[in-house]
C-alpha positions in Angstrom: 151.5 120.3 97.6 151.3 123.8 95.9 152.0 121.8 92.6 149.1 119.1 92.8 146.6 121.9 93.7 147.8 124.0 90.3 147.4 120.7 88.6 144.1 119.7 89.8 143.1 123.2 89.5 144.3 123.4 85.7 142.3 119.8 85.4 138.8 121.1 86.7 139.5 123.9 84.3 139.7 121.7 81.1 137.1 119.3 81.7 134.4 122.1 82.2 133.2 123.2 79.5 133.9 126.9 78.4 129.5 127.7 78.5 127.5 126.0 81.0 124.3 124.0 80.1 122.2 126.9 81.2 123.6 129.8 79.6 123.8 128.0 76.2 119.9 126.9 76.9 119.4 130.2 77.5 121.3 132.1 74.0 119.7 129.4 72.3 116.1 130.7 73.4 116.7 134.3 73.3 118.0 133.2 69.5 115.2 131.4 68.7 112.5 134.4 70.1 114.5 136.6 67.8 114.4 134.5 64.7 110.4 134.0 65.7 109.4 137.6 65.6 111.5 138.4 62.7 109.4 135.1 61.2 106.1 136.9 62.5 107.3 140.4 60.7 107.9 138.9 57.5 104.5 137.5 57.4 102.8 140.1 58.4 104.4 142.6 56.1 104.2 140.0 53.1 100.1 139.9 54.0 100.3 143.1 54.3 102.2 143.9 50.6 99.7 141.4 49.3 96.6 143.2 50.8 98.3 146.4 49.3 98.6 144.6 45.8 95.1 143.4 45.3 93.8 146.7 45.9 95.7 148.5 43.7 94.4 145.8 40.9 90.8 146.0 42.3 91.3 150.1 42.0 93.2 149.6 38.1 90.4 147.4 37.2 87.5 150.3 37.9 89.6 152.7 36.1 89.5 150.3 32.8 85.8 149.5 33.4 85.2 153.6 33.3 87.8 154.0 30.2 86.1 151.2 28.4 82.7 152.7 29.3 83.7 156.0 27.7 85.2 154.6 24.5 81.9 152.4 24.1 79.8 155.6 24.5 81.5 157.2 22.0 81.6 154.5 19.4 77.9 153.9 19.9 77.3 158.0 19.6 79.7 157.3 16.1 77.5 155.0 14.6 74.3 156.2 15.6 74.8 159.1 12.9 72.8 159.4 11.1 75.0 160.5 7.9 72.5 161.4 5.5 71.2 164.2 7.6 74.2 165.7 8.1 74.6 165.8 4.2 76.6 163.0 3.5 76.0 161.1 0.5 77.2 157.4 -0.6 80.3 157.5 -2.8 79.3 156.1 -6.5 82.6 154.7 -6.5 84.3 153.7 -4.0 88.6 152.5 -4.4 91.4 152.4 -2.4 94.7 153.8 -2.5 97.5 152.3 -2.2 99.9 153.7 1.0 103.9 152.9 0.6 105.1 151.0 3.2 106.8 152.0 5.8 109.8 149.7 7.0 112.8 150.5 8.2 114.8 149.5 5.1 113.1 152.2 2.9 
């Protein structure tokens, strides 16, 4: 008698399976929830990055428009001179002279 209740015991043992429905419904949720709010944190952080990005190109942008601004004053005070005031005359000639290039097999 001691030997059949060993054997059935041993039997019961084997044909349940080592997690029961439960607990493996139960890791597989708690798995899931993780995965789903490290989904969420990507996303956020990736809107975000993006948010951070267009900015920083809204903010280079202004900075160009204010440099190009400048260099358009300054080219419009340029040829505004009037030249012949300051004493300048025209050139009776005018030539040009010739520079050497510059490579890098001089």
């Amino acid at each position: 008698m001691h030997d059949s209740r060993g054997v059935a015991r041993s039997r019961a043992r084997a044909a349940r399976a080592p997690f029961s429905p439960v607990t493996l419904a139960v890791t597989l949720a708690v798995t899931l929830g993780i995965v789903y709010i490290a989904l969420i944190a990507v996303v956020m952080s990736y809107g975000a990055l993006t948010m951070s990005f267009s900015q920083s190109v809204r903010d280079t942008e202004a900075s160009v428009a204010a440099l190009e601004a400048n260099y358009l004053a300054r080219v419009s005070l340029i040829t505004a001179t009037d030249y012949a005031a300051l004493g300048y005359e025209k050139p009776a000639k005018e030539f040009f002279v010739p520079k050497a290039a510059v490579t890098a097999l001089r």
